[in-house]
N, C-alpha and C positions, 0 to 999 in steps of 0.2 A: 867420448863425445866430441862431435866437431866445434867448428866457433858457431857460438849464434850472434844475431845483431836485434837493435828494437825499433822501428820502422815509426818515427812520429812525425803525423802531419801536421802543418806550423799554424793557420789561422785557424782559430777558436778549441785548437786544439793545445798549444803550447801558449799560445798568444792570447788574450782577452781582444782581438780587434783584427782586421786583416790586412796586412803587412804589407800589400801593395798600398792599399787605401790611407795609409796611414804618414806615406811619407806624401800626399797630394799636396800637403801648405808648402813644406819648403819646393816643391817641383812648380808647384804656379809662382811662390815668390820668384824664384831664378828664371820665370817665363818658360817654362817647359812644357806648361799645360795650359790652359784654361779655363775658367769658372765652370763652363760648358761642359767640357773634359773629364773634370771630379764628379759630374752627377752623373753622365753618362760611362762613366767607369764604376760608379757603385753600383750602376742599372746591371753592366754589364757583368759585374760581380756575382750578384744576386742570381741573377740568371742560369749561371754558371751551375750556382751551389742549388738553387731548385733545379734543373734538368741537366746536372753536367755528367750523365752517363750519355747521353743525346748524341751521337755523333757527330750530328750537326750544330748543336749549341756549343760544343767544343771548338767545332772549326770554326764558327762565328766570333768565338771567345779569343782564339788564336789567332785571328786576320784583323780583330779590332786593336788586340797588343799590340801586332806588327805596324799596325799605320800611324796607332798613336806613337810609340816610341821611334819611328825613322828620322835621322838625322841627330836624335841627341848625342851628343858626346859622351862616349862610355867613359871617363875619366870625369866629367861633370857629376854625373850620377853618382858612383864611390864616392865621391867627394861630398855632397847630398847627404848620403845616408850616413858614412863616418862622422858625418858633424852632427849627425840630429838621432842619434840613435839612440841612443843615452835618455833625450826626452820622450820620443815617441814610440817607444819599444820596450825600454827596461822595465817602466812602471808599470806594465800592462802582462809581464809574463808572470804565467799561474803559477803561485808557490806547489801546487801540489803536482803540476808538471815536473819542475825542474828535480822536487824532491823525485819524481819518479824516473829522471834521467838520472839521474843520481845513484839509486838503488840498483837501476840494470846497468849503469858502469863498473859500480863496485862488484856487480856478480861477473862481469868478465865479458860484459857484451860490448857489442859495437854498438854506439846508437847514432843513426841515420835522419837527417831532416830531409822530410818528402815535400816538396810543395812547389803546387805551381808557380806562384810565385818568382820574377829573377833570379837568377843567381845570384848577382850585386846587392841584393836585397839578403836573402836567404842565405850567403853565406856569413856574414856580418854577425847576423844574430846567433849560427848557431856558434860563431866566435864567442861571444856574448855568454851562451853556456854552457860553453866548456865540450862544444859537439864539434867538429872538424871535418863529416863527411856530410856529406848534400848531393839529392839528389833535386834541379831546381830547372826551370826552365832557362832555353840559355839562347840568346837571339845574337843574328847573323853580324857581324860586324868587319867597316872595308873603312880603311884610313883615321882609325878611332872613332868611329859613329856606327850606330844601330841602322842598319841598309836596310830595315823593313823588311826581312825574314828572317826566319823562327828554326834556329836548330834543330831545338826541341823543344817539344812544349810537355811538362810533365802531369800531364793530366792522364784521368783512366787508365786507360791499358799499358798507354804507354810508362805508367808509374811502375805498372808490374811488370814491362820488360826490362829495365833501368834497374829495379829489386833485382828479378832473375839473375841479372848479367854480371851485376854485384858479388850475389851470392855466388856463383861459379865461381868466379876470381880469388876470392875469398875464402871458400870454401864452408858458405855458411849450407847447413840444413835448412831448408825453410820451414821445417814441421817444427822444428826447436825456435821459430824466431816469434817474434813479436810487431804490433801493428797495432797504431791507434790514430782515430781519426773522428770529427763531426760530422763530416759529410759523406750522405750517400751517392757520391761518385766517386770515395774511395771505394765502393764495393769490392772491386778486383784485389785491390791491394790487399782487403782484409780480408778474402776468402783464400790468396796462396801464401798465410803462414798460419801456422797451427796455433797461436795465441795472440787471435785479436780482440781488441778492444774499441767501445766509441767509448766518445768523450762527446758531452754535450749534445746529443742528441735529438735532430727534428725527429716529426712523428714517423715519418718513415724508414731513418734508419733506427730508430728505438723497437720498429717493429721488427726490424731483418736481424736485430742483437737477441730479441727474445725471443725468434720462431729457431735462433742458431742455439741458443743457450750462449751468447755472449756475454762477456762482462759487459756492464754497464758505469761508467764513471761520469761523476759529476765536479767539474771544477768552477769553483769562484770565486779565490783568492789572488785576486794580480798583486801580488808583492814586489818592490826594487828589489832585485837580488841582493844588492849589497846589504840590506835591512833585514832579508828573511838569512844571510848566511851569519851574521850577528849576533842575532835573536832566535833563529832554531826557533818559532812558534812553532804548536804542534797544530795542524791543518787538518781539519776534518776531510775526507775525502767525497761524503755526500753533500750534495749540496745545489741549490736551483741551479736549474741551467741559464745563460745568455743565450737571446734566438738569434737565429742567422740574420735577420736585418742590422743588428747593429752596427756595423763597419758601414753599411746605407746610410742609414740613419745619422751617424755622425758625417759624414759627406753630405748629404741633404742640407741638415743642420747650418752648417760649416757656406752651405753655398748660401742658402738662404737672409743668414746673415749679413753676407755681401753683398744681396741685391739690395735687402733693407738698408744699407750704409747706403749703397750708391745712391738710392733713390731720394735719400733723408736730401744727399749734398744737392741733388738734382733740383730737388725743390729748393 
């Protein structure tokens, strides 16, 4: 048998929330963003996860990254996420994720974080659990700062060229590898390995899991790791979903809030 590896995609698939969205407080505190910035990046989020097979809402998705991030200091950002990871990350990863990182490392696989997502961002967390390869979006940088283009941006296809290229090196099979994901714009990813899986699924990749004969998983346990590796709960693995809004939702939330502060002082 060759090596296999397990292909898991990171927001509401590992994560309870989505991991760009998540680090918005401490990025506006240090002035990186805007109040503006955090709704129009949840927009732009959402967007993404309703039509991100779109070619074009891809390329939208990816030119909106590039402008918002130009000029931050890539050393600011690391710095960002290592300080705040802990609060806005740990409590949120699904027990029944990690226990399933867990299972396919003990069997001898590779496991791999797919996500669009930074890399600054995305490798952090898979540090977090005990994952050390990422495949993550990765943007252009001249004198320590983000010059407003885009390496790569690891959405659609391009997830499954980044797998491919992986796997050759590697020498993984992909009929032997594994894939999980909520969104149906991982399509590609989970049609070239022989054992995919969703996790949390809207109605239309719930539809493409059961016209495939796909597993279907349900996670909804965000446990601290340090609590669930402890405590060993035993985690049911069925269980309601969270819908793609909520990473919105809390950004909406979160903004909203601030207009009603300003406004209270205004008066």
């Amino acid at each position: 048998m060759g090596r296999s590896a397990a292909f898991f995609d990171l927001d509401k698939t590992v994560i309870a929330k989505s991991s760009a969205l998540a680090f918005g407080r401490p990025f506006y505190r240090d002035g990186l963003i805007t109040r503006r910035d955090v709704v129009k990046s949840a927009y732009a989020q959402l967007m993404f996860r309703l039509g991100g097979t779109d070619e074009q809402t891809m390329a939208r998705t990816r030119d909106y990254l590039a402008t918002l991030c130009k000029g931050w200091q890539v050393e600011q950002v690391r710095q960002i996420v290592a300080e705040t990871l802990h609060e806005l990350i740990n409590p949120y990863v699904y027990a029944e994720a990690a226990a399933l990182i867990e299972e396919h490392q003990a069997a001898g696989r590779d496991v791999v974080l797919v996500s669009a997502s930074g890399e600054e961002m995305v490798r952090p967390i898979g540090e977090l659990l005990g994952v050390t390869d990422v495949i993550a979006t990765r943007m252009a940088v001249e004198n320590g700062r983000y010059s407003g283009a885009v390496e790569f941006y690891a959405a659609g296809q391009s997830k499954v060229d980044a797998v491919s290229e992986l796997a050759e090196v590697r020498g993984y099979d992909l009929a032997d590898c594994y894939a999980y994901s909520d969104s149906y714009s991982d399509r590609p990813l989970l049609e070239c390995v022989g054992h995919p899986s969703v996790v949390n699924p809207d109605r239309t990749l719930r539809k493409l899991a059961v016209e495939n004969a796909w597993p279907v998983l349900e996670f909804r346990h965000p446990i601290p790791l340090g609590r669930r590796l402890r405590g060993r709960p035993a985690v049911p693995v069925a269980a309601a979903a969270l819908g793609v809004g909520v990473g919105v939702a809390i950004g909406i939330a979160w903004y909203g809030r601030h207009r009603r502060t300003r406004s209270a002082r205004v008066a």
